[in-house]
C-alpha positions in Angstrom: -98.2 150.6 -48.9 -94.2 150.5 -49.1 -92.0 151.0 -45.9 -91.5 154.6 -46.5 -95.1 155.2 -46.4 -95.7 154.1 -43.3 -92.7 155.7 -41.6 -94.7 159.3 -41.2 -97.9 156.6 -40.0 -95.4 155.1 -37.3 -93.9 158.2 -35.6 -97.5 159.9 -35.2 -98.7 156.5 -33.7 -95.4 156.9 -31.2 -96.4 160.5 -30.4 -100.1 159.9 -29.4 -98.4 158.0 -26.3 -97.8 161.9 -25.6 -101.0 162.9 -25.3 -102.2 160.0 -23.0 -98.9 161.1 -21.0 -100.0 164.8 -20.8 -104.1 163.8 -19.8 -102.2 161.2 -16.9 -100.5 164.1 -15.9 -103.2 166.2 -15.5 -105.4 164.1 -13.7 -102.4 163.9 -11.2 -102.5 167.3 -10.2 -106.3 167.6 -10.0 -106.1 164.8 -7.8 -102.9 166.3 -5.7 -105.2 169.5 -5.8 -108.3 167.9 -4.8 -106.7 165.5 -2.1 -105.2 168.6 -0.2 -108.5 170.1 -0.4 -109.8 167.4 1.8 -106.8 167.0 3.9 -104.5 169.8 4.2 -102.3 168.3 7.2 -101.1 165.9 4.8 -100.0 168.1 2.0 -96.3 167.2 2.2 -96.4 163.1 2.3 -99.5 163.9 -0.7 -97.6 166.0 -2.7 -94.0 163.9 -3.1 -96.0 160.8 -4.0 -97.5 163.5 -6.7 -94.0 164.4 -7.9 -93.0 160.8 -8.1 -95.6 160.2 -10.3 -95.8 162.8 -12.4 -92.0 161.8 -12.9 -93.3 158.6 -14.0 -95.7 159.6 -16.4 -93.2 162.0 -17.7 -90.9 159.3 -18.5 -93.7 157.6 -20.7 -93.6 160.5 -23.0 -90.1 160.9 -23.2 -90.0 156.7 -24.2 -92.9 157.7 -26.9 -90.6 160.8 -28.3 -87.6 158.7 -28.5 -89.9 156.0 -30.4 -90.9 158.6 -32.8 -86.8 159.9 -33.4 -85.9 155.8 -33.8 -88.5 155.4 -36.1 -88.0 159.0 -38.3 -83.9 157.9 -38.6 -85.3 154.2 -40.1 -87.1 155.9 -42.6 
């Protein structure tokens, strides 16, 4: 396989960190969902540490999308 074979290969590899980025996000929310459920009272404190991470995860798929645009301009 030559090198510009493999460039199509590399950026769909870089882009499935977007899907593990979308089911983390996800399971955030059913957990800020859940939590509150349990323990209204707290919904505030629970739901900015939600925020925060979803920010996180967020960040992992921009990282993966910028991956994928390094690796397409290579090719």
């Amino acid at each position: 396989m030559d090198a510009a074979a493999m460039v199509p290969l590399g950026m769909g590899l870089a882009a499935a960190g977007m899907a593990g980025a979308g089911v983390g996000i996800g399971l955030i929310f059913a957990k800020l969902i859940e939590a509150v459920a349990r323990q209204p009272e707290a919904e505030k404190t629970i739901a900015k540490y939600a925020w925060i991470g979803f920010a996180l995860v967020e960040t992992i798929a921009l990282y993966a999308l910028v991956i994928a645009f390094i690796i397409m301009g290579r090719g």
